[in-house]
C-alpha positions as CSV (number, residue, x, y, z in Angstrom):
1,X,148.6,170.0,-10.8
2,X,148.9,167.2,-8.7
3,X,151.7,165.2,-9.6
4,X,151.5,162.8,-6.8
5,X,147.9,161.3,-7.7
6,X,147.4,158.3,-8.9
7,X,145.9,157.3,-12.0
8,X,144.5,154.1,-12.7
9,X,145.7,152.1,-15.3
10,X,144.4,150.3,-17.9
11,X,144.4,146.4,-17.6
12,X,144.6,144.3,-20.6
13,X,142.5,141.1,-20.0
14,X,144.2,138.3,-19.2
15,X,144.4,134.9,-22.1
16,X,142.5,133.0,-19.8
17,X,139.2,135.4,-20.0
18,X,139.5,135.9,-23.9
19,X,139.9,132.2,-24.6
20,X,136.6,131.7,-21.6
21,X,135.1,134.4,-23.8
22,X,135.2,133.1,-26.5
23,X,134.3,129.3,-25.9
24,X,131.0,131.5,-24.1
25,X,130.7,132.7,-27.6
26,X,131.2,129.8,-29.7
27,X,128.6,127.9,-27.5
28,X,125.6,130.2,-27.7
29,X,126.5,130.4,-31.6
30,X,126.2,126.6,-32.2
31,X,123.5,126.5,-29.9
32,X,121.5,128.8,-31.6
33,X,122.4,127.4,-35.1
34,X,120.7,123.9,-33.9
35,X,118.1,125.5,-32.6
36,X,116.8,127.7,-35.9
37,X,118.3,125.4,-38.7
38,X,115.7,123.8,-41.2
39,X,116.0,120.2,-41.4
40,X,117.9,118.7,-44.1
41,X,116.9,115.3,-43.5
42,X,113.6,114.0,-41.4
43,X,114.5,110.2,-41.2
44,X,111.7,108.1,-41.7
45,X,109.8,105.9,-38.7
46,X,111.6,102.9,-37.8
47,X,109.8,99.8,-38.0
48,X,107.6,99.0,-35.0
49,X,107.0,95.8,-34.0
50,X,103.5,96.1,-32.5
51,X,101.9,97.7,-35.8
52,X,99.8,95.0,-37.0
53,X,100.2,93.5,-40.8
54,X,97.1,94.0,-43.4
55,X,94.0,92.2,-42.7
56,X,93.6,89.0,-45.3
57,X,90.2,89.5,-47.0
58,X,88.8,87.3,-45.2
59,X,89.5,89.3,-41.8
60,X,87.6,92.1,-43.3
61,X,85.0,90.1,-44.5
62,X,85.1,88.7,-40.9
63,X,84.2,92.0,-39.4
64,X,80.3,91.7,-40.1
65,X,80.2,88.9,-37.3
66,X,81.6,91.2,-34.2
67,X,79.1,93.5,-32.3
68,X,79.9,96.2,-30.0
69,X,77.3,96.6,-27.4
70,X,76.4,98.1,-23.7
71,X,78.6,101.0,-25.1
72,X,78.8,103.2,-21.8
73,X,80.5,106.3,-20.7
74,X,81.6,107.3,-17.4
75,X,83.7,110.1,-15.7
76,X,86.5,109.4,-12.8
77,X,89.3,111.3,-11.0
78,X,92.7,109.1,-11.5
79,X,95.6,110.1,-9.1
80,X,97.2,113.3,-10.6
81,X,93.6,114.8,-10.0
82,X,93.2,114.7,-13.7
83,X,89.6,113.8,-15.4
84,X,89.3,110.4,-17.2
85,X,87.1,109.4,-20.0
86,X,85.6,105.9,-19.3
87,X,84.2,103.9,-21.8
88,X,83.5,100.5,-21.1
89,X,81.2,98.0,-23.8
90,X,81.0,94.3,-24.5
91,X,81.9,92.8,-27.9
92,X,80.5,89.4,-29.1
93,X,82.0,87.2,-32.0
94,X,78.9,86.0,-33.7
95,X,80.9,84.4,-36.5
96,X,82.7,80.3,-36.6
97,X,86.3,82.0,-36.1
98,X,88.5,82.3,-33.0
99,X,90.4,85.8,-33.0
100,X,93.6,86.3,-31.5
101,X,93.8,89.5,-32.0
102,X,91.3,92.5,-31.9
103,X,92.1,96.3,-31.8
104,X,88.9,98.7,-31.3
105,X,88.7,102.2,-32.9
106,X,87.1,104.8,-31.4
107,X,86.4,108.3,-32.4
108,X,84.7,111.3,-30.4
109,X,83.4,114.0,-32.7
110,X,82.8,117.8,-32.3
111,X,79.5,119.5,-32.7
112,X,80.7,119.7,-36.5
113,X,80.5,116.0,-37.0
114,X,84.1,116.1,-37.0
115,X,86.4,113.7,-35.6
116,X,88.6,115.4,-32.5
117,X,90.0,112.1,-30.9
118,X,90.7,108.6,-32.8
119,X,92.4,105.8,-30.7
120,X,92.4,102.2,-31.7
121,X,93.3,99.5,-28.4
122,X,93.6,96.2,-27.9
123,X,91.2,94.5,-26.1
124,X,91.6,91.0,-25.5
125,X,94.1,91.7,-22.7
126,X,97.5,91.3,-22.3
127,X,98.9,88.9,-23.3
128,X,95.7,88.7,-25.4
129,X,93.1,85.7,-24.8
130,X,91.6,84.2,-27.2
131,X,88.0,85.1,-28.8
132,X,86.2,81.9,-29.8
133,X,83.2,81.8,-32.0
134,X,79.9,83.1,-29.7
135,X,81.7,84.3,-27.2
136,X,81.0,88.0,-25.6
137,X,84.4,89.8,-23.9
138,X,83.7,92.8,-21.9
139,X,86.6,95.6,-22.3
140,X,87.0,99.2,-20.5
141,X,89.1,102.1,-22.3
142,X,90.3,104.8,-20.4
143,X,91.0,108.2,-22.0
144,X,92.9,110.9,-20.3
145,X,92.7,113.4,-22.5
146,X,89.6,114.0,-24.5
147,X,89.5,117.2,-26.3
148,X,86.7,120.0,-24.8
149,X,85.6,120.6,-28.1
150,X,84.1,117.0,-27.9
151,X,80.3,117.3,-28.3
152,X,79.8,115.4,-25.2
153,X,77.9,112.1,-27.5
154,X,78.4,108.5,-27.3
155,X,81.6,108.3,-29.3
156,X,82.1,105.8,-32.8
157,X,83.2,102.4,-31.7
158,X,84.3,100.1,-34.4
159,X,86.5,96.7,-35.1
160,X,89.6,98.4,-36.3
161,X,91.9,95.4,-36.8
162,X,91.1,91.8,-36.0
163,X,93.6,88.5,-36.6
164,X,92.1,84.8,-36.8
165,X,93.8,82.5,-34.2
166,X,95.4,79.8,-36.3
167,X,93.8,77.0,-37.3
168,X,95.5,73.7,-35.9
C-alpha cells in the first residue's frame, strides 16, 4: 500500500450554500403554489365608467326611427401587416329627437347561423356630436380580428344603445 497518496476529502457545504439552497427552494415552492392554486375568491368587476345606464322606454321605443344603410364591407392591410375588417354604413335619425349618444352592435355569424363576433361602438365620434332629428351620420368600424369561421356575409348591424340629448 501506498501510504503516501492522497485521498480526497470530503467537504461539508458551506452555510452560505445551504441557506442559497434553500431560499432556491422556498422560491420555486411558492411559485408553484400561486401558479396551481384554485381561486378562493374571483373579485367582482369594478365599476366602469363608460358602460352606459338602461335605456328609458322611451329610448327603446325610439329605436324604430334610426336606419342603418349603405352597409359595406371592405378588406385592408394596417401596419403590423395584419388583415382588417372594414365596415363602413350610414345611419339616419328619422324620428323628432336629438341623440347624444349612439352605440352600434354588430354581429358576424358562421355558416351555422351562429354568432362568432359581437362588438357594439360608438359612432358619433369622439367626443360624440350630436344627432338631430333627419340627419344621416356616416361611421366606419374597423375589425382586426374577425374569426375564420365567419361565413364571409354582410354582418347584423343594429342600434345597440342610444341616449336623447337633453332637452333645454
Amino acid at each position: 500500500m501506498l501510504e503516501n497518496q492522497i485521498t480526497p476529502e470530503k467537504q461539508k457545504p458551506s452555510a452560505v450554500t445551504i441557506v442559497i439552497g434553500l431560499i432556491v427552494a422556498a422560491a420555486m415552492g411558492v411559485s408553484l403554489w400561486v401558479l396551481f392554486k384554485t381561486p378562493e375568491f374571483v373579485p367582482k368587476p369594478s365599476a366602469q365608467v363608460n358602460i352606459p345606464s338602461a335605456m328609458t322606454a322611451e329610448e327603446q321605443a325610439y329605436r324604430q326611427s334610426l336606419r342603418v344603410e349603405n352597409v359595406a364591407l371592405s378588406r385592408a392591410e394596417n401596419f403590423l401587416h395584419q388583415e382588417v375588417t372594414i365596415l363602413k354604413a350610414d345611419v339616419i335619425n328619422d324620428g323628432p329627437r336629438s341623440l347624444g349618444k349612439l352605440l352600434i352592435t354588430v354581429e358576424f355569424s358562421d355558416d351555422l347561423r351562429q354568432v362568432v363576433l359581437r362588438e357594439t361602438r360608438g359612432v358619433l365620434g369622439n367626443p360624440p356630436t350630436a344627432l338631430g332629428p333627419g340627419q344621416k351620420r356616416s361611421f366606419e368600424i374597423s375589425f382586426d380580428r374577425v374569426p375564420s369561421s365567419w361565413n364571409m356575409q354582410t354582418p347584423e348591424v343594429k342600434v345597440g344603445y342610444l341616449q336623447f340629448t337633453p332637452l333645454k
